[in-house]
RODO-2510 file (C-alpha; in nm, 4 decimals, decimal comma):
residues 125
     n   res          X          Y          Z
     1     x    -9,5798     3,5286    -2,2285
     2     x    -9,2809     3,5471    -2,0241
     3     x    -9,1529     3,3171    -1,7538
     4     x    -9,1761     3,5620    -1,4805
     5     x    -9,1568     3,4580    -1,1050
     6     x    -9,5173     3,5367    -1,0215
     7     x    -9,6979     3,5661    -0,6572
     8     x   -10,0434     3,4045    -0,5900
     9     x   -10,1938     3,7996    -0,6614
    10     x   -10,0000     3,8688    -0,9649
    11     x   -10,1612     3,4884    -1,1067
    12     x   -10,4983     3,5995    -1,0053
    13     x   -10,4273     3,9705    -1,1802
    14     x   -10,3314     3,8464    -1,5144
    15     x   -10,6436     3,5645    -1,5286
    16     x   -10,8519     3,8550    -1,4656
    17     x   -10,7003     4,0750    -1,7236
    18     x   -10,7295     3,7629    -1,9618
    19     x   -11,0895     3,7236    -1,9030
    20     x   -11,1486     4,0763    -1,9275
    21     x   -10,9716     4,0814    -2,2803
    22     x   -11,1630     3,7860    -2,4038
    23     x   -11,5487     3,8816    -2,2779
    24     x   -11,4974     4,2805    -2,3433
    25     x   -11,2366     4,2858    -2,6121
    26     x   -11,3290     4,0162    -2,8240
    27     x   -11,6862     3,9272    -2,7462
    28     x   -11,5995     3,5781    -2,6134
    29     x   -11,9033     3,3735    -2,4103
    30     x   -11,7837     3,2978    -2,0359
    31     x   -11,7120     2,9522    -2,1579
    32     x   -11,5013     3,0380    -2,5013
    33     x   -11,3332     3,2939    -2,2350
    34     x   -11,2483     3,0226    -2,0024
    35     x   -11,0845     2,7767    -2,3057
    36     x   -10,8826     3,1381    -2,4277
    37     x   -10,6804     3,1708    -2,0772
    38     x   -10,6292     2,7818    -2,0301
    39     x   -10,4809     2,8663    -2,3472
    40     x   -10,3107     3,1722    -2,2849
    41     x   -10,1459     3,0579    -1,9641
    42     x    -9,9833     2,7477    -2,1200
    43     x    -9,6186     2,8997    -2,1411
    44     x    -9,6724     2,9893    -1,7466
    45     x    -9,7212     2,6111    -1,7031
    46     x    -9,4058     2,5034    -1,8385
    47     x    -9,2304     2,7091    -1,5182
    48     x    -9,3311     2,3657    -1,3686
    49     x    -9,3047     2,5465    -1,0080
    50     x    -9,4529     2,3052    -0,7340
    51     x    -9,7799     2,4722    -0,6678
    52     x    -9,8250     2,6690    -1,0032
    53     x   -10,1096     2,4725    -1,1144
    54     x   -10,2899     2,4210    -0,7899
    55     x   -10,3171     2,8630    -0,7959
    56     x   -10,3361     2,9048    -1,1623
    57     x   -10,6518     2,6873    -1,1711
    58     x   -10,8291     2,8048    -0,8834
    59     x   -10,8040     3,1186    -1,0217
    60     x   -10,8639     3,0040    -1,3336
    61     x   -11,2171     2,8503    -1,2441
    62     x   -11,2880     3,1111    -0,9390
    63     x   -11,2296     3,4277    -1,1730
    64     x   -11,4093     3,2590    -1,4360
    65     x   -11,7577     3,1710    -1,1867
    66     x   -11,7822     3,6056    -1,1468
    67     x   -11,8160     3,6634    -1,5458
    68     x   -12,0408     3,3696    -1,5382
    69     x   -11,8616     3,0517    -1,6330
    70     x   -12,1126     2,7256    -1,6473
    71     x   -11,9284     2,4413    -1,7764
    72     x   -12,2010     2,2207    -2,0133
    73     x   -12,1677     1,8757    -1,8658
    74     x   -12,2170     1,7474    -2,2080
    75     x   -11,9075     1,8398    -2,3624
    76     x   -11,6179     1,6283    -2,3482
    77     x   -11,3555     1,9448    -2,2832
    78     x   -11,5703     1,9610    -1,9498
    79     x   -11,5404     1,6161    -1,8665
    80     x   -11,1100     1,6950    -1,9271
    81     x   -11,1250     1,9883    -1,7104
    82     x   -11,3314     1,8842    -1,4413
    83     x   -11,0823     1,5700    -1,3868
    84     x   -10,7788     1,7576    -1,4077
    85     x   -10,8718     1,9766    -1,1495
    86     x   -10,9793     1,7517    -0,9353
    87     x   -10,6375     1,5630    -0,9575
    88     x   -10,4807     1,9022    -0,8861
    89     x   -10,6939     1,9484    -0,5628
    90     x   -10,6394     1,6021    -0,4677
    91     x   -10,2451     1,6120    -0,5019
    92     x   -10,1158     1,9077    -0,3338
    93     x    -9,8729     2,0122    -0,0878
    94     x    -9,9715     2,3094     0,1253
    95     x    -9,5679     2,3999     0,1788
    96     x    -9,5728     2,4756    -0,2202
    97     x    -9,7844     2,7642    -0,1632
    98     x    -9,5378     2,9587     0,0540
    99     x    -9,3373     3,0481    -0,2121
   100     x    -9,6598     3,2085    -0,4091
   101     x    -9,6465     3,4693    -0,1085
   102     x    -9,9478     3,2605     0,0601
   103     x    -9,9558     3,2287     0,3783
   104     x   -10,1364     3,3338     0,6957
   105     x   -10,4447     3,5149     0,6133
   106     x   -10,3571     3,5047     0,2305
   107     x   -10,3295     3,1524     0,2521
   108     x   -10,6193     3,1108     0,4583
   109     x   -10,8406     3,3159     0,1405
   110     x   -10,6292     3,1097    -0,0828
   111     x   -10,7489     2,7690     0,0455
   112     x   -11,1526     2,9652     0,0522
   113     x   -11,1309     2,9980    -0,3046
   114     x   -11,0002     2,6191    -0,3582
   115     x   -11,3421     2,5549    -0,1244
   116     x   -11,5526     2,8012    -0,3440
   117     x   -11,4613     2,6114    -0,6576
   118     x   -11,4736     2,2789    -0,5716
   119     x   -11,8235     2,3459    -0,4128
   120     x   -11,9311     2,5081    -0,7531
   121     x   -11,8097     2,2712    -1,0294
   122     x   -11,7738     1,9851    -0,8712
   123     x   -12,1340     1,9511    -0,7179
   124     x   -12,2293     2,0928    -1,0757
   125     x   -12,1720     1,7160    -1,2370
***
């Protein structure tokens, strides 16, 4: 993947194209889906752009809850990506968002979706 400049849409678009490939395309369960686009969205990660994480992960988890992603709380990878998102939602700066093209109404669906997934899978455990 290339280090492209990407909006908050444009992050959600390619998760979504990522899930797609790895449920329809190669027969991947919700949760072996959700380990493929952690996995496929490492290089984006190393842009290191405040905020990156904080909308790569929300849409990472709140694409992955509408094909069905359950998270077994026995498994240790679980335990790893629970955490980590929760340090991401704990740790952010709302200003690092602008420049992902989120603000006003966008920002107020944005910061839904944060709400929608830390409902989910963190009253899950």
């Amino acid at each position: 993947m290339k280090n492209y400049d990407l909006d908050w849409e444009e992050i959600y678009v390619l998760v979504q194209r990522l899930y797609t490939r790895a449920i329809e395309d190669k027969g991947f369960l919700p949760e072996q889906a959700f380990s493929y686009v952690q996995e496929e969205t490492d290089t984006l990660r190393l842009m290191g752009k405040p905020g990156l994480e904080l909308v790569l992960q929300t849409a990472i988890f709140k694409i992955g809850m509408g094909f069905g992603l359950r998270l077994s709380p026995d498994s240790p990878d679980t335990e790893d990506a629970i955490e980590s998102l929760s340090l991401i939602y704990s740790d952010f700066d709302i200003s690092d968002l602008e420049s992902f093209g989120l603000k006003g109404k966008a920002l107020d669906g944005f910061l839904n979706d944060v709400k929608l997934v830390s409902d989910f899978f963190f009253c899950e455990r």
